[in-house]
C-alpha positions in Angstrom: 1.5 -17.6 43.8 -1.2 -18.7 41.6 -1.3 -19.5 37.8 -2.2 -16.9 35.4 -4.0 -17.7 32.1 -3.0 -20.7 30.4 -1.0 -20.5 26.8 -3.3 -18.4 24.3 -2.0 -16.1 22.2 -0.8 -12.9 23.7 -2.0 -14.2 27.2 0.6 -13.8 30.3 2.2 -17.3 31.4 4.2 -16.6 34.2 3.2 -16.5 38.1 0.7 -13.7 39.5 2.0 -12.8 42.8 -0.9 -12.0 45.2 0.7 -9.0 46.6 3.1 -7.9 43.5 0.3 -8.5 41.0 1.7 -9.5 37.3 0.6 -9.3 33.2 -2.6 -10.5 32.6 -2.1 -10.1 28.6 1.4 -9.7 27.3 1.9 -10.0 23.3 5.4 -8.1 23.5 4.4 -4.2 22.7 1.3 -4.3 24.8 0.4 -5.3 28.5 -2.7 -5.3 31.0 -1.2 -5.7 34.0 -2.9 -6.1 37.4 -0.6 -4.5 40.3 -1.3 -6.5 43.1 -3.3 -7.0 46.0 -4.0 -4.3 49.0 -5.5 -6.5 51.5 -5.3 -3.3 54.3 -4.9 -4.9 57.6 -7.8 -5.3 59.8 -10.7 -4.6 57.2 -10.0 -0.8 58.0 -10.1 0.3 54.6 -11.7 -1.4 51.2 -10.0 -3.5 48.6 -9.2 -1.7 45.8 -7.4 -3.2 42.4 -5.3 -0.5 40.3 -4.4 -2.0 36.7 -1.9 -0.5 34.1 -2.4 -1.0 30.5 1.3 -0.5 28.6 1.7 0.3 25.0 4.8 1.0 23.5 6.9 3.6 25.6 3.2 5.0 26.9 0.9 3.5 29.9 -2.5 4.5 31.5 -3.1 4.0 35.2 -7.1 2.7 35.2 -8.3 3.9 39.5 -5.0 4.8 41.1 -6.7 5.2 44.2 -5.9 7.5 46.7 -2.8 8.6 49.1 -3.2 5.2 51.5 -2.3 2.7 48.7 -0.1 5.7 46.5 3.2 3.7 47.8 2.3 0.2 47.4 1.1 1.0 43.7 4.3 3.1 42.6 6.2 0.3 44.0 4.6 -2.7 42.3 4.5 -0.3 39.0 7.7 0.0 38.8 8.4 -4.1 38.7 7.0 -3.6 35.6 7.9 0.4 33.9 9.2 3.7 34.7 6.5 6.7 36.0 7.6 9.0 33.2 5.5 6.2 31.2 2.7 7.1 32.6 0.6 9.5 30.4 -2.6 9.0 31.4 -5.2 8.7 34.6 -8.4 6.9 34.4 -10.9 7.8 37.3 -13.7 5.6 36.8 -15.7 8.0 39.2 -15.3 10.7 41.8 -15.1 8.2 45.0 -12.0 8.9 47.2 -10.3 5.4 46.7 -10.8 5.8 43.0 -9.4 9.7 42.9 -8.0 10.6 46.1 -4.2 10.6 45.2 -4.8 12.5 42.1 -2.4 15.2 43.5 0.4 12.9 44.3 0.2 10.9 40.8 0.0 14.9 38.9 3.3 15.9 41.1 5.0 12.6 40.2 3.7 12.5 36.7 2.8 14.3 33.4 -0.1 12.2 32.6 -3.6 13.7 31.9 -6.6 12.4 34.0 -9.7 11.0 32.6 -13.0 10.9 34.4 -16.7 12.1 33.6 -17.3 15.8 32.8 -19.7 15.9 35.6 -16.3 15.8 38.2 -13.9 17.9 36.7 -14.7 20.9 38.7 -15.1 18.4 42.1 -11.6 17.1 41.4 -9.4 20.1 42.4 -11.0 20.0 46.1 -8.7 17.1 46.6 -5.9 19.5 46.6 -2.8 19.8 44.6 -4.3 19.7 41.1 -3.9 21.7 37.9 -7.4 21.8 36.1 -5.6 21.7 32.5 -4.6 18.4 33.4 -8.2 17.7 33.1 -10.1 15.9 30.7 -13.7 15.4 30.9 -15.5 12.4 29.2 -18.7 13.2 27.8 -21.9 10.9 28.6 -21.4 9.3 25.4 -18.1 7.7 26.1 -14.9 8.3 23.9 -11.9 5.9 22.8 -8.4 7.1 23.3 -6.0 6.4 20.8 -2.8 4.2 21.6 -1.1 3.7 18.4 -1.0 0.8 15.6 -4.6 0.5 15.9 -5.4 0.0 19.8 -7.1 1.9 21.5 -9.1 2.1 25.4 -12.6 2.6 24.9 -14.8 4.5 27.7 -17.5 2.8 28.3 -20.7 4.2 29.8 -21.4 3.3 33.2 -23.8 6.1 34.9 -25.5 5.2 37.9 -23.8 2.1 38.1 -23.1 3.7 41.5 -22.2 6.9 40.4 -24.4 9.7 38.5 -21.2 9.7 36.3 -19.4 6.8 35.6 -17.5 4.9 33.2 -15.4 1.6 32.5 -12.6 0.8 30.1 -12.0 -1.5 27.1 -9.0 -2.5 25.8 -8.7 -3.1 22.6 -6.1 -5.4 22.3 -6.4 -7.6 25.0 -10.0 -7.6 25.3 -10.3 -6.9 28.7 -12.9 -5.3 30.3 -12.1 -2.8 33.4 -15.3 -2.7 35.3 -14.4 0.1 37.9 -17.3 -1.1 40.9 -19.4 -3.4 38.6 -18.3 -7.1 39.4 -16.9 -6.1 42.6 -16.6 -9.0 45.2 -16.0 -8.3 49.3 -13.9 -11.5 51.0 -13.2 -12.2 54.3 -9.5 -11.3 55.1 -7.4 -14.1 54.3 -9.9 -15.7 51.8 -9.0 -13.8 48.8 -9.0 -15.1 45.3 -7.4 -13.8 42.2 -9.7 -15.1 39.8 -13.1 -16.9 39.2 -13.8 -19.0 36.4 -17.4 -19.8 37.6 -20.3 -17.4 39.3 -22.0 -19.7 41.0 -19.9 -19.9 44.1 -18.7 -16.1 43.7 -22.3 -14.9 43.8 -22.6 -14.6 47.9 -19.3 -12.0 47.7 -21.2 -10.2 45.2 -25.3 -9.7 46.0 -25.0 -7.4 49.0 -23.1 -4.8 47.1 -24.6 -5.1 43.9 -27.9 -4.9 45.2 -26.9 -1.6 47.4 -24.7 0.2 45.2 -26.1 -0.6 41.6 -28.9 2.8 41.4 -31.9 0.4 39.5 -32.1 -2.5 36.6 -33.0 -0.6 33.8 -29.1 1.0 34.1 -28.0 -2.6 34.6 -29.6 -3.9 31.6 -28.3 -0.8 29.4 -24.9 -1.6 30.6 -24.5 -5.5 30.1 -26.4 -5.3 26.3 -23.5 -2.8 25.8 -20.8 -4.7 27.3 -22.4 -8.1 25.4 -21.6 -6.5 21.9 -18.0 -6.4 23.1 -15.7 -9.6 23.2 -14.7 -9.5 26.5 -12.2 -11.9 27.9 -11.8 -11.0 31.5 -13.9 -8.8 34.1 -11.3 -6.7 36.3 -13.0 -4.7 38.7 -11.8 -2.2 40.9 -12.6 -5.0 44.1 -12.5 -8.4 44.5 -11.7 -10.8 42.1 -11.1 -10.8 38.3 -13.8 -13.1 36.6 -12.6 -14.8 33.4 -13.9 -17.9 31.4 -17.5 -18.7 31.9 -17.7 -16.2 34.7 -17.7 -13.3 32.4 -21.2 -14.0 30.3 -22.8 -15.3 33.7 -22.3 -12.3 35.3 -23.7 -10.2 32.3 -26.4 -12.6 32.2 -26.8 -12.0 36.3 -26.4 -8.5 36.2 -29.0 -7.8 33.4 -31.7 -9.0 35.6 -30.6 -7.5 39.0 -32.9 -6.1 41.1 -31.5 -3.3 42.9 -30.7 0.1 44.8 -34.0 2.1 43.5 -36.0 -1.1 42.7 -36.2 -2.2 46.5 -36.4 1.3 47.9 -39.1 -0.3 50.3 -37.0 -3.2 51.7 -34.1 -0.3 52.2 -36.3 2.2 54.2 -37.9 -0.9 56.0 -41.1 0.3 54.9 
């Protein structure tokens, strides 16, 4: 078990549980809640986080991955609400352990998915999936009304590594949902829940960053967007969840990346 935030208003006190996850913000009538940890055995498949926001009697499901972790993430959900909760899907992109399972959550569920307009008509290959369900985001980015003035706000992400690509703010508890930006790889065994500085994180980081991230001029849009924002925590769909001083270090790191198109040379060993 490992401690959660520490006392401030509307932040979660109790225990996270490494494997059953737990609240990460909890004032009462709304919750970001981090579902626990898929450490698949033998590195076969990648990490993936799935977070629930709750509002009221309504919750959103930000990546809820695909069919391999479908049981582990009803199972730790339900710790915490029941699935007729769930009205909404967020795919940050197309990637099969972002979207995979999206006909398993639409047969177990009556929420509507969210994801960029450029995969709605990509989605339905998966199998299993009514295209009214549907909802495309434009390029722009949209918020989504919760009630009592919350509200999720989706954030442009594009080519940050998909073409199409978004990330989620919450409103109320000022977390950031970072779908593949901030991701960390561990070894197995080593993982950590949270990092409150970059310095140490940063080796976990640069390989992927530096692969997946498409060029620095998206980087840069995206962290002078996300700066304008008061952002408490960085969850990302792997690795760990950055918080404290690790949130504006890794803005500040990411706006200067240099990456994917930007070493084109170094990747072709030219």
């Amino acid at each position: 078990m490992v401690a959660a935030m520490q006392g401030a208003p509307g932040e979660a006190l109790e225990e996270i549980s490494r494997s059953r996850g737990g609240a990460l913000y909890d004032d009462g009538e709304h919750q970001f809640i981090w579902l626990g940890l898929d450490e698949v055995e033998g590195g076969k498949a990648v990490q993936i986080n799935q977070y629930v926001v709750r509002h009221g009697d309504r919750a959103a499901i930000l990546d809820p991955g695909g069919a391999y972790t479908y049981a582990m993430v009803v199972a730790n959900l339900s710790r915490h609400l029941s699935l007729d909760r769930v009205d909404t899907l967020f795919f940050s992109h197309q990637d099969p352990d972002v979207s995979s399972g999206i006909g398993l959550w639409l047969n177990t569920t009556s929420a509507k998915v969210y994801i960029s307009r450029l995969w709605t008509g990509f989605l339905p290959h998966f199998g299993g999936v009514d295209p009214e369900r549907i909802v495309g985001i434009p390029d722009q980015g949209q918020r989504l009304d919760l009630g009592g003035g919350a509200y999720l706000e989706f954030i442009p992400a594009h080519f940050l590594h998909s073409i199409g690509n978004f990330c989620v703010y919450d409103s109320r508890s000022r977390i950031l949902f970072s779908g593949d930006i901030g991701s960390s790889v561990f070894a197995p065994g080593a993982y950590e829940v949270f990092v409150d500085d970059l310095a140490g994180h940063l080796p976990r980081m640069e390989g992927f960053h530096r692969r997946y991230m498409t060029c620095n001029r998206a980087c840069r849009a995206w962290a002078d967007r996300v700066a304008r924002l008061e952002v408490r925590m960085i969850c990302p769909q792997h690795g760990a969840i950055l918080r404290g001083a690790a949130v504006r270090q890794f803005l500040d790191w990411f706006r200067e990346l240099s990456c994917g198109v930007d070493r084109l040379e170094e990747i072709y060993g030219a």
